[in-house]
N, C-alpha and C positions, 0 to 999 in steps of 0.2 A: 518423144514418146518411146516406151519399149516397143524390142522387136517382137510381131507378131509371133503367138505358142499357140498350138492346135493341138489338145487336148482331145485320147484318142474318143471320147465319148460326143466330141463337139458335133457332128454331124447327126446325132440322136434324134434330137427333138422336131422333128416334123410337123405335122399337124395331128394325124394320128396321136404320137404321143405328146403333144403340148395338149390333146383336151385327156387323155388317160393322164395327167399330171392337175389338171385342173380339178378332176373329180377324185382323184385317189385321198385328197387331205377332208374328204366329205365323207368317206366310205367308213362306218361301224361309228361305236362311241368311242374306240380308243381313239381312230383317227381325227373324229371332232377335239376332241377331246385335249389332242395333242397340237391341234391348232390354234384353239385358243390358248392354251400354254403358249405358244409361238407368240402369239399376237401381242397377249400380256406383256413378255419379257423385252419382247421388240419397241413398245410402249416406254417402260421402265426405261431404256438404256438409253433411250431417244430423251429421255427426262432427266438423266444424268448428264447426258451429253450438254446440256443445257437447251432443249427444244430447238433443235436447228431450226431456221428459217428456209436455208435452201437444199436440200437433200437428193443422192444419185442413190437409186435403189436396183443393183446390178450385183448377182442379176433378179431381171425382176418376175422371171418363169411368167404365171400364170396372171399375175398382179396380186395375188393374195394377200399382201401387206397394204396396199393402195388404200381402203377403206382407213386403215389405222395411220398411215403417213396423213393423210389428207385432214387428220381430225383437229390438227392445228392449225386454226384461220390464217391465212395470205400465205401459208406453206411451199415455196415452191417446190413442186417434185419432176423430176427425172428420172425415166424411168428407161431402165436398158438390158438389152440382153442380147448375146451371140444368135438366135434365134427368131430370126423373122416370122416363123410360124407361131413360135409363144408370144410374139408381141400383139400380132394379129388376135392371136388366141385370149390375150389378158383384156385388149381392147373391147371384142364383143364379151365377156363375160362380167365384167365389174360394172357398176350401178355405173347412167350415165352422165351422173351430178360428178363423181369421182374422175372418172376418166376424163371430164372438161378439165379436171385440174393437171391434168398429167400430161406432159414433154415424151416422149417414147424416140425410142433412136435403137438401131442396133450397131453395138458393137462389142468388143471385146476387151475379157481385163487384163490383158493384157497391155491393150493397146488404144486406151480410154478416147473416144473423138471428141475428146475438151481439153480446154484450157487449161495452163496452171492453177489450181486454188480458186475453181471453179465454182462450186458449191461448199455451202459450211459441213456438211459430215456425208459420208457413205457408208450406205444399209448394204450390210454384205451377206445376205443369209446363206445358206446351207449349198455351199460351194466351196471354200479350203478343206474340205475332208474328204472330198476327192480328188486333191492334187497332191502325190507322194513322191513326190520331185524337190526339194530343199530349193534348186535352182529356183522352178518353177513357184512356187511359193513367195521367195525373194522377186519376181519380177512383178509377182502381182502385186505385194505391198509396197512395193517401191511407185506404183501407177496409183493406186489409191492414196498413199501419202502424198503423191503430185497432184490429183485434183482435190483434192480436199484443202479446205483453208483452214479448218478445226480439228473434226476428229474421224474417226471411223469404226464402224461399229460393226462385226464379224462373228460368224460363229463357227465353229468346229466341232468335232469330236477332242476329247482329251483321255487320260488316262486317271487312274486313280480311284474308279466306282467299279459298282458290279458291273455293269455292263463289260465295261473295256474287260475287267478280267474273265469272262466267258467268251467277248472275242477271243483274248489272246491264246483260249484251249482251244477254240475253235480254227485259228489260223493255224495254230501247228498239226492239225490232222491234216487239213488242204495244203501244206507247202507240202505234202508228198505226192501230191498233183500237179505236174507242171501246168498244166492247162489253166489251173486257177488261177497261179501266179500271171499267168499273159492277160487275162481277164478284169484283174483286181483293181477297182477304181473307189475305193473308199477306204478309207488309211484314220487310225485311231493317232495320233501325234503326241505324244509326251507334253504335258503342260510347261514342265521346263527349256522344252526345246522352243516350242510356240513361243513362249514369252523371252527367249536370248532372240527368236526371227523379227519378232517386233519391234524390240529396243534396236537391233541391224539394222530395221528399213527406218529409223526415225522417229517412233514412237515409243512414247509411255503409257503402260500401264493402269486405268481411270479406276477401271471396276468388272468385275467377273459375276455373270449370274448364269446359276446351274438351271438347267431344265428340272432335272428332280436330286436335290444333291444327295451323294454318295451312291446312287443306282444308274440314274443317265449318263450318258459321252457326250451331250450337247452341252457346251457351254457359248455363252456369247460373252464377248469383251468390247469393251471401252474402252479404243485406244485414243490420246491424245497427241499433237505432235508437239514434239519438244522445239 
């Protein structure tokens, strides 16, 4: 296994804010709004993938995806995260038909507590777009390509939409802040760079789907291992 990275955000999630994470993706229409987008596309890439049968969903915060993993009969799911408090927290929160179906573990992706080619794909939602360490990035795909037996399914920010380029105005007024810069834990990543990191740790390239294309930075991919 990779040597354990502690990420300076990793001691965040408490209880406190594992239930302020639980409720934040329920707050307004945009927020509903933008979870069933989540949900959808999470659906979709899991349908490309070819419906895995046994699935690590890390990390898995709140369990928000749990209802949509569980929707395909005899599914195994795994469910994990750096956070004892969010696992707790996803546990009492999600229907309790769903949570009989789910494995929970905590650890880190670093440093996955499985097996080789443990599970056929890993759900990796909205966590590489705060890791702006190239290193750091390479050790997590390199851990994900080891338990996985098939593919892995990730999402990030990218470049190339409105969004990112009103980041990019926006970061150049704050790099005259030093303060921001020690702060800064979400990182837009060049799509070309993303996909030369992928092909690195072992993978190919399946399928790319946009949150909203040409205005979002979320994009999720399908990677396959070669």
């Amino acid at each position: 296994m990779s040597r354990s990275i502690k990420l300076p955000f990793s001691d965040k999630y408490d209880e406190q804010h594992s239930q302020q994470y639980l409720t934040k993706h329920k707050q307004g229409l945009w927020r509903r709004m933008s979870h069933q987008r989540d949900i959808a596309i999470g659906r979709k890439a899991l349908e490309r993938a070819g419906n895995p049968q046994s699935v690590l969903d890390l990390p898995c915060g709140a369990g928000r995806f749990w209802p949509m993993l569980a929707e395909q009969p005899g599914r195994r799911i795994i469910a994990a995260d750096n956070s004892s408090d969010m696992l707790a927290t996803a546990r009492k929160a999600q229907p309790a038909d769903v949570v009989a179906r789910v494995t929970t573990m905590q650890t880190s992706v670093f440093a996955i507590d499985l097996a080789d080619k443990a599970v056929d794909s890993v759900f990796c939602m909205r966590l590489l777009h705060h890791i702006g360490s190239a290193e750091h990035r390479m050790a997590m795909l390199h851990e994900l390509h080891r338990v996985s037996r098939d593919s892995v399914i990730v999402s990030l920010w990218v470049d190339g939409n409105f969004k990112s380029w009103r980041r990019k105005r926006l970061e150049r007024k704050r790099d005259q802040d030093p303060s921001w810069k020690a702060q800064q834990n979400r990182f837009v990543l060049p799509a070309i760079t993303a996909e030369a990191e992928f092909r690195a740790a072992g993978f190919t390239v399946q399928d790319k789907l946009d949150f909203l294309p040409g205005y979002a930075m979320w994009r999720v991919y399908v990677l396959r291992k070669k």
